[in-house]
C-alpha positions in Angstrom: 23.7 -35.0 7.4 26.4 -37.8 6.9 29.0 -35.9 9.0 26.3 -35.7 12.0 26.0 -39.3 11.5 30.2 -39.6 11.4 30.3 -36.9 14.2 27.7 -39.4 16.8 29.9 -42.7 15.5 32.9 -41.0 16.7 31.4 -39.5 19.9 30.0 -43.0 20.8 33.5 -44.2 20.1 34.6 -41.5 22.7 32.0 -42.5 25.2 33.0 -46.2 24.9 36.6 -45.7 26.4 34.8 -45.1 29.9 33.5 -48.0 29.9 35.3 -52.2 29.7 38.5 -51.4 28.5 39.9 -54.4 30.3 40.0 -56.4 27.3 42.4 -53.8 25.4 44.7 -53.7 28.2 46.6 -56.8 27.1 46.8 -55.4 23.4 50.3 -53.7 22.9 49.9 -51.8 19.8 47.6 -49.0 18.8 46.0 -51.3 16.2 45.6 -53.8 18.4 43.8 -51.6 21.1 41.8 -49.9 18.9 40.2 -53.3 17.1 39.6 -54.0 20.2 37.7 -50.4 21.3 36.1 -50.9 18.2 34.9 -54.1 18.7 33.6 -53.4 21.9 31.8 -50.2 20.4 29.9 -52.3 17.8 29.0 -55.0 20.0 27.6 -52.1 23.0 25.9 -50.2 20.2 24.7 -52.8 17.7 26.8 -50.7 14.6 26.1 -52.2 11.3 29.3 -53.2 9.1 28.9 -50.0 7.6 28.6 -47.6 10.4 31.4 -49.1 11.7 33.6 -49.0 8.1 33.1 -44.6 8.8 34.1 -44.9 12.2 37.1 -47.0 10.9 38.2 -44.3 8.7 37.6 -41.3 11.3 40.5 -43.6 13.8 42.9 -44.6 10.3 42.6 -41.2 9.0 44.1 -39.8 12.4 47.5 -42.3 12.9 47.1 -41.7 16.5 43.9 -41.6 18.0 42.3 -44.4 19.9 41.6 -44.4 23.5 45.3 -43.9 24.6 47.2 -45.8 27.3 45.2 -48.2 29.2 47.8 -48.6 32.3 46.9 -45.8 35.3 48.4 -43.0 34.7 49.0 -40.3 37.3 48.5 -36.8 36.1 51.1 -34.3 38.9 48.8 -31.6 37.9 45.8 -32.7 39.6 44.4 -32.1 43.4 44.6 -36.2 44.0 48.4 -36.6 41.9 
């Protein structure tokens, strides 16, 4: 049951990056954008301290993950690139 609960933290922490990243775009480092996504995730979703401590661990365990880039990219791959 506890990694269902993990597995929806993470997938609203997924769902999240669609949505107001504007605020991490001035961040430079990874840290730095991901307090940010996580901020923003606990303030859309009303996360308690704790819910928020396992998505915490889920991002540090990873080194890399967070919601990537936030400058446009274009992708040469695709119909529109």
């Amino acid at each position: 049951m506890r990694a269902h609960r993990v597995l929806a933290l993470a997938v609203l922490a997924l769902a999240s990056l669609i949505t107001g990243f504007e605020s991490s775009v001035a961040a430079q480092s990874l840290k730095e954008r991901n307090d940010a996504l996580l901020a923003r995730l606990q303030q859309a979703h009303g996360l308690s301290e704790g819910q928020m401590r396992a998505v915490r661990e889920i991002f540090s365990a990873s080194g890399f993950m967070g919601e990537g880039n936030p400058a446009i990219t274009q992708h040469p791959l695709t119909p529109n690139g």
